[in-house]
LOMARKE-529081 format. One line per 8 residues: number of its first residue (from 1); for each residue x, z, y of C-alpha. Coordinates in steps of 0.02 Angstrom, whole numbers. Each point is the difference from the previous one (the first is absolute). Layout:
REM LOMARKE-529081
NUM	X:Z:Y  ...
REM end
This chain:
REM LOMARKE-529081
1	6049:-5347:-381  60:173:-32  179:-60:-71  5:-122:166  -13:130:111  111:137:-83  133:-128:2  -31:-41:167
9	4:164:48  144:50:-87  120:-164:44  -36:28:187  51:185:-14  170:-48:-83  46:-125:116  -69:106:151
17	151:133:-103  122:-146:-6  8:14:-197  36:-121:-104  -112:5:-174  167:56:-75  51:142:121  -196:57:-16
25	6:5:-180  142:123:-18  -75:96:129  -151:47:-118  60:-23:-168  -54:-172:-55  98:-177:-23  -20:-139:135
33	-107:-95:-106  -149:137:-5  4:-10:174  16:-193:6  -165:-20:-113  -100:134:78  33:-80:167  -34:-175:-64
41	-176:93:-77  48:-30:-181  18:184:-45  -51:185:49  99:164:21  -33:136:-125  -68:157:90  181:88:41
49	69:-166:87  -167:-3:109  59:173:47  168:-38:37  -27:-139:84  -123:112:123  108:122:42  159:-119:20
57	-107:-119:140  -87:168:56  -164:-66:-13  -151:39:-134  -33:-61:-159  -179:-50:55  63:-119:133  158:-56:-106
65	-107:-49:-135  -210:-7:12  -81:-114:104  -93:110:120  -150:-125:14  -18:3:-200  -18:189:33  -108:15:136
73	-98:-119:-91  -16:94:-167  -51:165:98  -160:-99:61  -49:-82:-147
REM end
């Protein structure tokens, strides 16, 4: 669930940039295929590209990449 919705997340915020994977990846440093996989949920971003990719869409790591109901979740458990 948590790679589903971090793809989601991010795919819609490239295309809502008009990026193609490619143009995103040399925007933050990585090759098209990172950015291919991670959308398709197949891989994760080390710590820096999480970072990157926050500041480049503007928008926090937390929403970029946790799934806010797995948090709330864990803080009433």
């Amino acid at each position: 669930m948590f790679l589903m919705l971090m793809n989601t997340r991010l795919t819609n915020l490239r295309k809502k940039a008009g990026l193609s994977q490619k143009a995103l990846a040399e925007k933050i440093g990585v090759t098209q295929g990172m950015i291919s996989q991670c959308e398709l949920g197949q891989k994760d971003f080390s710590r820096k590209n999480k970072i990157k990719l926050a500041l480049f869409f503007n928008v926090s790591v937390q929403y970029l990449f946790y799934d806010e109901y797995q948090q709330l979740k864990e803080c009433i458990d």
